[in-house]
C-alpha positions in Angstrom: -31.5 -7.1 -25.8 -33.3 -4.3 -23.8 -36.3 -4.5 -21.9 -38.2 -1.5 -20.7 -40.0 -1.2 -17.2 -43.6 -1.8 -17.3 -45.9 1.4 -17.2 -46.8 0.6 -13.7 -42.7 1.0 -12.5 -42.7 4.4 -14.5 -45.6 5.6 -12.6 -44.6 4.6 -9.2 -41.4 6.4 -10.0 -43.0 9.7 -11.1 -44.6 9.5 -7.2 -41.7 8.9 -5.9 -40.1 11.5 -7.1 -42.7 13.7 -5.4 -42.5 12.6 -2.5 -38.6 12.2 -2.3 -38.4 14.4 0.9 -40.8 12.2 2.9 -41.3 9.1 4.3 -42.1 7.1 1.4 -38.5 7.5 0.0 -37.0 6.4 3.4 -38.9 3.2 3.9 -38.3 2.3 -0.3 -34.6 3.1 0.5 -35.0 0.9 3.5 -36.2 -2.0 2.1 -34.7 -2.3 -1.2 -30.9 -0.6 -0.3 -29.4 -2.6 2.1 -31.7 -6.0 2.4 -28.1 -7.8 3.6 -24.6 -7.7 4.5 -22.9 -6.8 1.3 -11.8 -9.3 -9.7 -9.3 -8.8 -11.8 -8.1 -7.2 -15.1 -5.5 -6.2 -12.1 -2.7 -4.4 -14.1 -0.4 -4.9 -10.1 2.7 -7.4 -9.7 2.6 -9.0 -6.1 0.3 -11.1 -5.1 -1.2 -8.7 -2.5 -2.3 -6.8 -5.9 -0.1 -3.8 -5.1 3.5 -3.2 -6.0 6.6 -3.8 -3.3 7.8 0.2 -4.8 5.2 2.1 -2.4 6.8 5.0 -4.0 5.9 8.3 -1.4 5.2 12.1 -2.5 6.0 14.8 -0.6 3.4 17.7 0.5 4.8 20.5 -0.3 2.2 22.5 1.5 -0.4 22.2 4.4 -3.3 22.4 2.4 -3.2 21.3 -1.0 -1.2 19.3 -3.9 -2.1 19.8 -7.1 -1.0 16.9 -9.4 -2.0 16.0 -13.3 -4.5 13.5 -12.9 -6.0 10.7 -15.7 -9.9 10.6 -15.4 -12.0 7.8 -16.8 -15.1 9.0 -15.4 -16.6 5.8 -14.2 -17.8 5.9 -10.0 -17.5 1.9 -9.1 -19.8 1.5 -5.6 -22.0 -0.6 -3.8 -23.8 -1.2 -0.5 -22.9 -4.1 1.4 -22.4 -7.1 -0.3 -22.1 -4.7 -3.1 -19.8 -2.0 -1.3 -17.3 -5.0 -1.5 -17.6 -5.4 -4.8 -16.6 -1.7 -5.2 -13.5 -1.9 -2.9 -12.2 -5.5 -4.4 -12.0 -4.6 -8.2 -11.9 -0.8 -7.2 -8.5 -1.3 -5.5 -7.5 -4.2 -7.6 -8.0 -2.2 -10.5 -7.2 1.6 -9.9 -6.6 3.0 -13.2 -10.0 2.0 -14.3 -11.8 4.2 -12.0 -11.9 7.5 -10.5 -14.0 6.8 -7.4 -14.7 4.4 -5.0 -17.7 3.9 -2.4 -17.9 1.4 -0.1 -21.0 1.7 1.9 -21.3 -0.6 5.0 -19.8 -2.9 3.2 -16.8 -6.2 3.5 -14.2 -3.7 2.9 -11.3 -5.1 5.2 -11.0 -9.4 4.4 -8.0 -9.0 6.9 -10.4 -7.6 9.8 -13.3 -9.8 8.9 -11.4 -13.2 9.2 -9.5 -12.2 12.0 -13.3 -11.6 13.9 -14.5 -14.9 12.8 -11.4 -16.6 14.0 -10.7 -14.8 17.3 -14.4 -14.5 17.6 -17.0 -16.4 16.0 -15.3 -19.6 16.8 -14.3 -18.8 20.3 -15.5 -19.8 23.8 -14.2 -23.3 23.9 -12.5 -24.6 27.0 -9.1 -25.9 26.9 -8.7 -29.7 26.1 -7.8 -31.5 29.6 -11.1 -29.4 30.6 -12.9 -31.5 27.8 -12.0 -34.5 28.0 -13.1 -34.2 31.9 -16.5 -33.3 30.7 -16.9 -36.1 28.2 -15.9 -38.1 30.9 -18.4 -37.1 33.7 -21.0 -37.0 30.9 -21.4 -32.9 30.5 -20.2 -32.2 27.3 -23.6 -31.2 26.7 -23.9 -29.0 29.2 -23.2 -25.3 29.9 -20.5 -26.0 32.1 -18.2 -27.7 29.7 -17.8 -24.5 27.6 -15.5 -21.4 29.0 -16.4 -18.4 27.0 -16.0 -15.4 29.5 -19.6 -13.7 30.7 -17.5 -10.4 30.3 -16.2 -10.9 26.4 -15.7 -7.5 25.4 -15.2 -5.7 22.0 -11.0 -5.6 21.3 -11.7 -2.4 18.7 -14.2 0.7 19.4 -17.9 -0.6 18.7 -17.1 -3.7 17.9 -20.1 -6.5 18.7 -18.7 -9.3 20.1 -19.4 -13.5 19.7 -18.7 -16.7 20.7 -19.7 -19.6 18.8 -22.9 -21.2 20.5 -23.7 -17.1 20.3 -23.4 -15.1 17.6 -24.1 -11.6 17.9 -28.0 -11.1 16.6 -29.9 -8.2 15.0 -32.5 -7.8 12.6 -31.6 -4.5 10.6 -32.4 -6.0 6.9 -34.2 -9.1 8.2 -33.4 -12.2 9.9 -30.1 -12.3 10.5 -30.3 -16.0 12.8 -27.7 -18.5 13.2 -29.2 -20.1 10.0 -28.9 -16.8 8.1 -25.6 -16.4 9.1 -24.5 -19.7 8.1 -25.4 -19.5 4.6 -23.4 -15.6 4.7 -20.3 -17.9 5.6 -21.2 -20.0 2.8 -21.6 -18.0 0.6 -18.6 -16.1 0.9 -16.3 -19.4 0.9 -18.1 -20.7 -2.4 -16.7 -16.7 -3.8 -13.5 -16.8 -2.4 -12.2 -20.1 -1.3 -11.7 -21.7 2.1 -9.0 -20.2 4.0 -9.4 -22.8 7.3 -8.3 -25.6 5.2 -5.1 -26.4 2.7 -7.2 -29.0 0.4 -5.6 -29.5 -2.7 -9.0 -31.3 -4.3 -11.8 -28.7 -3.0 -11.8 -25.2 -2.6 -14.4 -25.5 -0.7 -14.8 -28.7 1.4 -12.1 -28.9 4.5 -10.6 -31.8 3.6 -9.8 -34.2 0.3 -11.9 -36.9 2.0 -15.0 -35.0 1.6 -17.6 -36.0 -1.7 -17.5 -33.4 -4.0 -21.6 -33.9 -4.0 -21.9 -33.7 -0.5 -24.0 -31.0 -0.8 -26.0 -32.9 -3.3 -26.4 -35.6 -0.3 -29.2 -36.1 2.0 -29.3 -37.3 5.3 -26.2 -35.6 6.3 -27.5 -34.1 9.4 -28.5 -38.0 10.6 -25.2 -39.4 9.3 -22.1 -37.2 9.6 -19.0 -38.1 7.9 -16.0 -39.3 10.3 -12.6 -38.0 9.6 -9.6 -40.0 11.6 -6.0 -38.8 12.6 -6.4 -35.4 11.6 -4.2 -33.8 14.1 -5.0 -29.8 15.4 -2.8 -27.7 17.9 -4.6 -27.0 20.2 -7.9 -29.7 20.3 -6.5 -33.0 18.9 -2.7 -32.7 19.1 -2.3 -36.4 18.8 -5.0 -37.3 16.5 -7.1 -39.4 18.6 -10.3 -38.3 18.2 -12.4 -37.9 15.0 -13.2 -34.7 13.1 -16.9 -34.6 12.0 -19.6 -32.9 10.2 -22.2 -31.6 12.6 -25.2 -29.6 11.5 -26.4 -26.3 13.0 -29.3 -23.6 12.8 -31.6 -22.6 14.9 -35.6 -21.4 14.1 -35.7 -18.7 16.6 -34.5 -14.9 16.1 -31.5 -15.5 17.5 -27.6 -16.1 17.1 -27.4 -19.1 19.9 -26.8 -22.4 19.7 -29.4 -24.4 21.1 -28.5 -27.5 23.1 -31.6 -28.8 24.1 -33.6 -27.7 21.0 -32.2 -30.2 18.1 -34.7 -29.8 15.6 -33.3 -26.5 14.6 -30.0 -28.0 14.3 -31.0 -29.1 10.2 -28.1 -26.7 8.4 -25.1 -28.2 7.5 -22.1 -26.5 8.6 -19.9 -28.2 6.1 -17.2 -25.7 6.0 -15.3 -26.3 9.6 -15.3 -29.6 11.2 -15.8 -30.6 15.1 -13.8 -32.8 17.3 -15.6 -35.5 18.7 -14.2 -35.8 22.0 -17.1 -38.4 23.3 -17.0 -40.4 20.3 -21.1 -39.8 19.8 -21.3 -39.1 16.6 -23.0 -35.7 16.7 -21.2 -32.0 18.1 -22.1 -31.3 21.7 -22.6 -27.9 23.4 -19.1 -27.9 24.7 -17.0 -29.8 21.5 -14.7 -27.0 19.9 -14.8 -26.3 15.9 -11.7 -26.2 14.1 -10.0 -23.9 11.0 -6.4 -24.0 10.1 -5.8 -21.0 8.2 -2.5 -20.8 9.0 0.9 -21.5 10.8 0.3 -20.2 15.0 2.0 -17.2 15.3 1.9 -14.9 18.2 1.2 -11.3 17.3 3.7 -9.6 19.1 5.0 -7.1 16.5 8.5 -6.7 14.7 10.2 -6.4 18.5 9.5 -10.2 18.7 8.1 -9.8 22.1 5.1 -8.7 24.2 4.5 -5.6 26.4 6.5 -7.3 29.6 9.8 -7.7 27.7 10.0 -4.7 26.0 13.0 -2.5 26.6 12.0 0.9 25.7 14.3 0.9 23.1 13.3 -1.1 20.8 14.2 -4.5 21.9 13.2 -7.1 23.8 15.0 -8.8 27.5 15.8 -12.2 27.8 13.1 -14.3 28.9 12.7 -14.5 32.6 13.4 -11.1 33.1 11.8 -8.1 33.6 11.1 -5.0 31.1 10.9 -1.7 30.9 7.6 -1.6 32.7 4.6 0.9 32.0 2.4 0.2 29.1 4.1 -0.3 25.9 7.7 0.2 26.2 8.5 -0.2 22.6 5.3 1.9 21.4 4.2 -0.9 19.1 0.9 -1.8 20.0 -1.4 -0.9 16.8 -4.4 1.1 17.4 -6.1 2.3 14.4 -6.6 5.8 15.5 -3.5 6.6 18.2 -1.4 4.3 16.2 -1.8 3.0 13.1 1.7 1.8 12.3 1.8 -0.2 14.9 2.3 -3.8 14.4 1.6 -5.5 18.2 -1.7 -6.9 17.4 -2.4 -5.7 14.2 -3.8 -8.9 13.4 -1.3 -9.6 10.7 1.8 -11.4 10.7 4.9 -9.5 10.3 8.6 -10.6 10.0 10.4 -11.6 13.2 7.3 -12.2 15.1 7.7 -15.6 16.8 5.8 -18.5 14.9 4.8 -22.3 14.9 6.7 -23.8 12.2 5.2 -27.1 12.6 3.1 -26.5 9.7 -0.7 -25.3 9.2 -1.9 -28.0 11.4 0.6 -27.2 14.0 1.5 -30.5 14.9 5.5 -31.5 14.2 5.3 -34.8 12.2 2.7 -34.6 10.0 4.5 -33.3 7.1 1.7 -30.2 6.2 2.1 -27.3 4.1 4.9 -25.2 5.6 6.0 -27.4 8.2 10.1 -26.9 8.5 10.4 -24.3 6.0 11.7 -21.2 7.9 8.5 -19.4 6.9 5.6 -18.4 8.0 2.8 -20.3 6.3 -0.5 -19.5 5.6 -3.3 -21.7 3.4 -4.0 -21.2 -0.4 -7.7 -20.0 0.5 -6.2 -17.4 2.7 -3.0 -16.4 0.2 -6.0 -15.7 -2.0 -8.5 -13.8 0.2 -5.2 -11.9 0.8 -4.7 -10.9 -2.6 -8.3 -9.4 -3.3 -8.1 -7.5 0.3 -8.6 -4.0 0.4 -6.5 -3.5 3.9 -3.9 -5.4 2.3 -3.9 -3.6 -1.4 -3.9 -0.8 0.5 -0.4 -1.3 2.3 1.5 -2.2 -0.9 -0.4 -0.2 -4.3 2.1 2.4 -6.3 1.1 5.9 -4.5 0.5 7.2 -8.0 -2.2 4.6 -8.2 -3.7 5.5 -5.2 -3.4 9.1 -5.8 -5.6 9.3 -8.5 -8.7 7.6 -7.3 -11.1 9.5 -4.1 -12.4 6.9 -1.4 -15.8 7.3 0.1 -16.5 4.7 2.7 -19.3 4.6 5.7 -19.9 2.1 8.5 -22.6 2.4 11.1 -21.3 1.9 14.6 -23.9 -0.8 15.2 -23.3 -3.1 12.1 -24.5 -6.3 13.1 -21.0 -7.5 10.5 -19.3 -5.5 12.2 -18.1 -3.9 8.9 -17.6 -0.5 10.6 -14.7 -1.9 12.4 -13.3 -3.1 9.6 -13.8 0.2 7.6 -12.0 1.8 10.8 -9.2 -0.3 10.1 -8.6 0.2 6.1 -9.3 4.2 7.2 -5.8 3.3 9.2 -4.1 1.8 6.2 -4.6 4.8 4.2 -3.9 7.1 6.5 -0.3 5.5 6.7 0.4 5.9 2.8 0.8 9.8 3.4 3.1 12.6 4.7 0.3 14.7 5.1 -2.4 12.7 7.5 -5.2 15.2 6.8 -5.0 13.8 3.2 -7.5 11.0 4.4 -10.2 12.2 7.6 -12.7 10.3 9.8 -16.1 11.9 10.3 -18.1 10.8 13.4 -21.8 11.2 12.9 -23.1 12.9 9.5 -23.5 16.2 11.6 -19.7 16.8 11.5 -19.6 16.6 7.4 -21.2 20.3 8.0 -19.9 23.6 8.8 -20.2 24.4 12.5 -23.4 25.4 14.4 -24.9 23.5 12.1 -27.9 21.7 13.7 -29.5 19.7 10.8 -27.8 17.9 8.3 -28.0 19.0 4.3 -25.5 17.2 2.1 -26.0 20.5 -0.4 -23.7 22.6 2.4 -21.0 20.3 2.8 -17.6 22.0 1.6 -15.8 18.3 0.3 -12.8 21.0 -0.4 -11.8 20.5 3.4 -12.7 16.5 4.2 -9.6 15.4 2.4 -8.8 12.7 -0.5 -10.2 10.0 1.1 -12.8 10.2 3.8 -14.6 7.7 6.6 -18.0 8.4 7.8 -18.7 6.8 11.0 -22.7 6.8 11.4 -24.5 6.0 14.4 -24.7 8.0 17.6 -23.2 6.2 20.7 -25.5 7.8 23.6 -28.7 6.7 21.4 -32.3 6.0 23.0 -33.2 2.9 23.2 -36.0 4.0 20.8 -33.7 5.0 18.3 -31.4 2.0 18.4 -35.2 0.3 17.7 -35.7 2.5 14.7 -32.1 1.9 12.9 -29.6 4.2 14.5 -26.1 3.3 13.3 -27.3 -0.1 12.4 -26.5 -1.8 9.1 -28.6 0.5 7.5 -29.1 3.4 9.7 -33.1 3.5 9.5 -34.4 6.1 8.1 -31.7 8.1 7.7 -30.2 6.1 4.9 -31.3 9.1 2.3 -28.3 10.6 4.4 -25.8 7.8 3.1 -26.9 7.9 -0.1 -26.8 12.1 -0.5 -23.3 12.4 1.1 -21.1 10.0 -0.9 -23.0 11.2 -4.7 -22.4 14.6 -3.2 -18.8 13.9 -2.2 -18.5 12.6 -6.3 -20.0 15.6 -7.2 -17.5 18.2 -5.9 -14.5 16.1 -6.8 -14.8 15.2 -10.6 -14.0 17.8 -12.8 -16.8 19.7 -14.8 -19.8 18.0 -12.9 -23.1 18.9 -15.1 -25.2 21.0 -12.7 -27.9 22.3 -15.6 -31.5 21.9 -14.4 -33.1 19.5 -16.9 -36.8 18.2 -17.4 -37.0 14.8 -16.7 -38.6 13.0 -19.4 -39.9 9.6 -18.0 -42.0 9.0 -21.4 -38.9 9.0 -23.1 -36.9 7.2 -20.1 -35.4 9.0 -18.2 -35.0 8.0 -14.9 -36.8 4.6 -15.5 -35.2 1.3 -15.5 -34.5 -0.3 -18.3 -32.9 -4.0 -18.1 -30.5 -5.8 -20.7 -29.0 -9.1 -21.4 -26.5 -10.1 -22.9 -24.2 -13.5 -23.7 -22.0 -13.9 -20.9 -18.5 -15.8 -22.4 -17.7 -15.5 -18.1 -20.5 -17.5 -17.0 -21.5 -19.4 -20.2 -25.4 -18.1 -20.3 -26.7 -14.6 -20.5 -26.6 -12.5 -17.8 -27.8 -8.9 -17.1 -27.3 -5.1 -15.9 -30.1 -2.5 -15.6 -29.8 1.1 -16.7 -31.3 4.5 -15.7 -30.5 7.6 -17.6 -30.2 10.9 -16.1 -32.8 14.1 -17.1 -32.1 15.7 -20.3 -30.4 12.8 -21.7 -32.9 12.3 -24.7 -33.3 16.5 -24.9 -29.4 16.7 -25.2 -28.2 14.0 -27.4 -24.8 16.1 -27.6 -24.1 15.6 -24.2 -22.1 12.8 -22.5 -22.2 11.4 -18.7 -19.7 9.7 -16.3 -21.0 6.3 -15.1 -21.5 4.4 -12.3 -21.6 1.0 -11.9 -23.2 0.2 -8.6 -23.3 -3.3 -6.4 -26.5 -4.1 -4.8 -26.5 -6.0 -1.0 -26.7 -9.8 -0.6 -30.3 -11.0 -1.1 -30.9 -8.1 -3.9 -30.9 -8.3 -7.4 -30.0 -5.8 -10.0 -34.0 -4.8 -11.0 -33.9 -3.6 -6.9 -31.3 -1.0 -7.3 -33.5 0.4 -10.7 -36.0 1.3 -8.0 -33.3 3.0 -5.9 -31.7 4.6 -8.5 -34.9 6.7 -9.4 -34.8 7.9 -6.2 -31.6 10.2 -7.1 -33.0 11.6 -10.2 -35.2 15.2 -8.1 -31.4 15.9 -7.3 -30.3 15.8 -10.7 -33.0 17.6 -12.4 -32.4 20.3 -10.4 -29.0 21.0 -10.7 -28.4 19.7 -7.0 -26.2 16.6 -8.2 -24.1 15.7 -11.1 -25.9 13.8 -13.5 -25.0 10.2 -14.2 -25.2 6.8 -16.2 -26.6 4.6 -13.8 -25.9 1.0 -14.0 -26.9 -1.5 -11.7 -24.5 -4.6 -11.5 -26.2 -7.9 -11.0 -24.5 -9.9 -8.3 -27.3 -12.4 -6.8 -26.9 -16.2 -7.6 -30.2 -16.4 -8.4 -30.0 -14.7 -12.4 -32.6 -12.8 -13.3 -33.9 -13.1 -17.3 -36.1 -10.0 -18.2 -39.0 -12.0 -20.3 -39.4 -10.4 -23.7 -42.8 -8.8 -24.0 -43.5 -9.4 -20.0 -43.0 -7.4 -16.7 -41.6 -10.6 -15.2 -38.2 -12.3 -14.9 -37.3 -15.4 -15.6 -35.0 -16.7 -12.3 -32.7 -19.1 -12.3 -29.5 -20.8 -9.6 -26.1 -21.0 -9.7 -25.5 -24.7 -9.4 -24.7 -24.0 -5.7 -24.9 -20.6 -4.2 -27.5 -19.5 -1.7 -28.1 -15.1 -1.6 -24.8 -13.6 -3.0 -22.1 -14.2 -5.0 -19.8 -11.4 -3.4 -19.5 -10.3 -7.7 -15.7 -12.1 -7.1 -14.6 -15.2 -9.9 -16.1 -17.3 -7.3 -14.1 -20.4 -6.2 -17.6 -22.7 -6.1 -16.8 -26.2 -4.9 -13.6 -27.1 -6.8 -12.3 -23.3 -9.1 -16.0 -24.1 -10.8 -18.0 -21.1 -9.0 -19.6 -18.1 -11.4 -17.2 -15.4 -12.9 -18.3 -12.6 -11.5 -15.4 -10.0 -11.5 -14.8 -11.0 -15.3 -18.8 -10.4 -15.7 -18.6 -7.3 -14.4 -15.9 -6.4 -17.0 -18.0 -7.9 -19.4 -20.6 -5.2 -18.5 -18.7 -2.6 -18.4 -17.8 -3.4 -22.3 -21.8 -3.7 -22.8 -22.5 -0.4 -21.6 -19.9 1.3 -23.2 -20.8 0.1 -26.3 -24.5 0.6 -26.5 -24.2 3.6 -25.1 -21.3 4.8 -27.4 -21.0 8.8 -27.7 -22.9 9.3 -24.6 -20.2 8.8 -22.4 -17.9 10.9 -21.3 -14.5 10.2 -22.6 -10.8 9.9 -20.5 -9.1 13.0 -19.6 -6.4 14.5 -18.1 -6.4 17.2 -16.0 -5.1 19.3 -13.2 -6.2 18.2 -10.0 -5.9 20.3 -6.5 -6.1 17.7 -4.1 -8.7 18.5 -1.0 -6.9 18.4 2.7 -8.3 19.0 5.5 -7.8 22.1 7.4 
């Protein structure tokens, strides 16, 4: 069923479209692109979704490799929430799509897990300095929790927290503790709980939990006690009690605050705390737990750290001395000097030391893993794992990944932090070639243009020369104050989001073959460049579900012709109708002959559905049982494996679209590709 924008929509497009070099465009973009932080028909056989034969092709010269290459001109992207959408089925799905854009987005699972871990849920003092406080009475206080006053960033730009601070900012709203707690949320209920091996939830921590517990009230005032669970580190012999604690705050602000409890009314649920001082409730200095996996110490495939290295490979006996300088054994990873490195890579790799007491880490309790000669990790993170990005990235078929063009852009002050992650899959595809310039790193827009340039214009950038793949890296580092204020390198980049948008639809543009370039009247009586919303019975999620459509200029003139398509994510807190709005935004390009023209097709993703009413300009909204902005478009793990189907949705759409808009699409091809390096 197909529902047509109300007249009013129409006409705000047609004065958008004349205005689409000025300030109303920005602030639309602004608000409606990038509100929040942004699986398989996988045809791979590991569970990483790649292959173990990484098979390699030579180069054969400096500046180009022409190969035969299947098209099946369909563009999967996204911004934020959305972005990840792209990169998940993009790269668990290669042969289905020619190009993927991931646009300051949750492209790199390994990175963002190892932040929230390392991070996030840092800053607690060691357990003899606990049990002192609880025993003087200051577990309350600031001085019974040790997070450094000089935590810095491990990776370039990277914002740094601890928990009773997480790293604020308002680009796209209120990004509190509160807000970032339902983020967390959200993205468990998609992809599982990775801090927990629970064989009965994929979402609680532990089997003891009620499955309705977030059905419960009162759970802030009456927290559930958990005894003799044992942890590593904060309750290695099981004596004090894991509890529920709630959290929040009602300021603009990441920080815990001790002495304002009424903004403590968010239930955490997820991680557990230990309650050294037996109060019932988690004080300012109790630590949080997650048990993702077995300890292990990330010392690379030497087996030993920086002060034991040999120089040749090797590591000395303990108690003596190494090689000396920094890095004997050139291992440490760095994403840019060196990206196969695997000292601190955050990943474990084979023959670095680990803890084989079992996820718990406690010898005795009989865990998963404990005694088995390997290193263990939970079922929540073996399946994170497999839907990663990073991780696809390491192990797909080279012919897979040969056939597909990555666009992805990060802003160097992402409040997520996705940049940093972006820098990091950037790394992973740099390793899968001979020839590095295959995949290039652009700092700042400016550098996508020919030199002397001064002002940026996507139209002049020669994509012949950026290589395959290609990172953008937003933001400019020696920023005023005043410009940091108005969005630079933030999560959306302020006003110079048009920028984001140009470059990646002009980077599509140069690289598909035969892009239509024919200045065509746009017809917005007849459609064109208006949404247009349909529904449809979802066999994934058992109820209807929807996708909205714009058509490019000409489409109705030229009924002969046929179009690529792109199936586009929105950001968490969007909907689908949003990205309609954006989407008419491209179309002054299009008509004249600046971009290619394009089936537009904006994915919903939100877990609140929205139902076009028949006859009406409004929507009919309804919940996922238990989902609060985002569903992260993955077959979402919910509460117990009962969370929405999103990735076979999207599928599901993808058959929609190609069948109502049957001989209007451009077909699969093969042809001879020349692919770009950089020069």
């Amino acid at each position: 069923m197909e529902y047509r924008s109300t007249s009013e929509t129409a006409r705000s497009a047609r004065n958008l479209w004349s205005v689409v070099s000025g300030m109303g465009l920005l602030t639309i973009l602004f608000v409606f692109a990038f509100t929040g932080p942004g699986c398989s028909n996988g045809n791979n056989n590991n569970p990483d979704g790649g292959t173990k034969d990484g098979g390699t092709i030579k180069e054969t010269e400096s500046n180009k490799l022409t190969i035969k290459r299947k098209w099946t001109h369909r563009v999967i992207a996204g911004v934020s929430m959305g972005g990840g959408m792209a990169s998940y089925i993009g790269m668990n799905n290669p042969d289905k799509f020619d190009f993927i854009g991931s646009l300051g987005a949750p492209n790199n699972l390994t990175y963002l897990l190892d932040y929230i871990y390392r991070s996030m849920l840092s800053g607690f003092c060691d357990i003899e300095k606990l049990e002192a406080a609880a025993k003087a009475g200051d577990l309350n206080k600031a001085s019974s929790y040790c997070v450094s006053s000089d935590l810095k960033g491990r990776w370039p730009f990277e914002f740094t927290s601890h928990f009773n601070e997480w790293h604020y900012d308002d680009a796209g709203g209120n990004w509190n503790r509160t807000a970032i707690l339902r983020v967390l949320q959200d993205l468990i209920l998609a992809f599982g709980n990775p801090g927990f091996e629970n064989p009965k939830s994929t979402y609680w921590p532990l089997p003891d939990f009620p499955m309705d517990y977030h059905k419960q009230s009162n759970v802030c005032k009456t927290p559930l006690r958990f005894k003799g669970i044992k942890h590593w580190k904060y309750n290695p012999e099981g004596k004090y009690d894991l509890i529920t604690f709630c959290d929040g705050n009602t300021e603009r602000s990441g920080k815990y605050y001790p002495d304002k409890p009424a903004g403590h009314t968010w239930p955490a649920q997820i991680i557990l705390a230990v309650d050294i001082n037996g109060n019932g409730k988690r004080d300012y200095g109790e630590p949080v737990i997650a048990t993702p996996h077995e300890p292990f110490e990330d010392v690379g495939i030497d087996g030993c750290k920086d002060d034991r290295e040999d120089g040749k490979g090797g590591c000395v006996a303990e108690g003596q001395t190494g090689a000396g300088g920094e890095d004997p054994n050139g291992d440490n990873y760095d994403p840019i000097k060196n990206p196969k490195g695997t000292e601190g890579n955050m990943e474990y790799d084979d023959k670095e030391p680990f803890n084989d007491n079992g996820i718990d880490g406690v010898a005795g309790t009989k865990d998963k893993g404990e005694g088995d000669g390997k290193w263990t990790m939970t079922s929540g993170l073996e399946y994170i794992y497999s839907r990663d990005p990073f991780k696809i990235t390491k192990t797909i078929k080279r012919e897979q990944l040969d056939r597909v063009n990555i666009y992805i852009d990060g802003g160097i002050r992402d409040l997520f932090n996705f940049h940093v992650g972006a820098l990091h899959w950037y790394a992973a595809l740099k390793n899968r070639y001979d020839n590095p310039n295959r995949v290039q790193m652009f700092e700042k827009f400016i550098s996508l243009m020919p030199k002397g340039s001064e002002n940026f214009n996507y139209q002049d950038i020669d994509w012949s020369t950026k290589g395959q793949h290609v990172y953008v890296q937003y933001g400019d580092p020696k920023a005023t104050p005043k410009q940091i204020a108005d969005g630079d390198g933030d999560h959306v980049h302020g006003a110079k989001i048009i920028w984001r948008v140009q470059a990646f639809f002009g980077f599509v543009t140069h690289h598909m073959p035969n892009p239509d370039l024919e200045e065509e009247e746009l017809d917005t009586s007849a459609g064109e460049g208006v949404a247009k919303h349909y529904t449809y019975d979802s066999k994934a999620l058992g109820r209807k579900h929807m996708y909205t459509v714009v058509v490019p200029p000409g489409f109705h003139q030229y009924p002969d012709k046929r179009y690529p398509v792109v199936y586009f994510g929105h950001g968490y807190g969007m909907s689908g109708p949003d990205m309609g709005q954006i989407f008419s935004l491209l179309m002054p390009d299009m008509k004249n002959g600046k971009a290619a023209k394009f089936i537009l097709v904006a994915v919903h993703g939100a877990c609140e559905q929205w139902l076009p009413v028949e006859g009406k300009s409004s929507f009919k909204r309804t919940k996922f049982e238990y989902c609060h902005k985002g569903t992260f478009y993955v077959d979402g793990k919910g509460i117990n494996n009962n969370g929405p189907a999103m990735e076979k949705a999207f599928f599901e759409v993808v058959d929609e679209v190609e069948k109502k808009f049957k001989g209007r699409i451009r077909q699969p091809e093969e042809t001879q590709y020349t692919i770009p390096v950089a020069q």
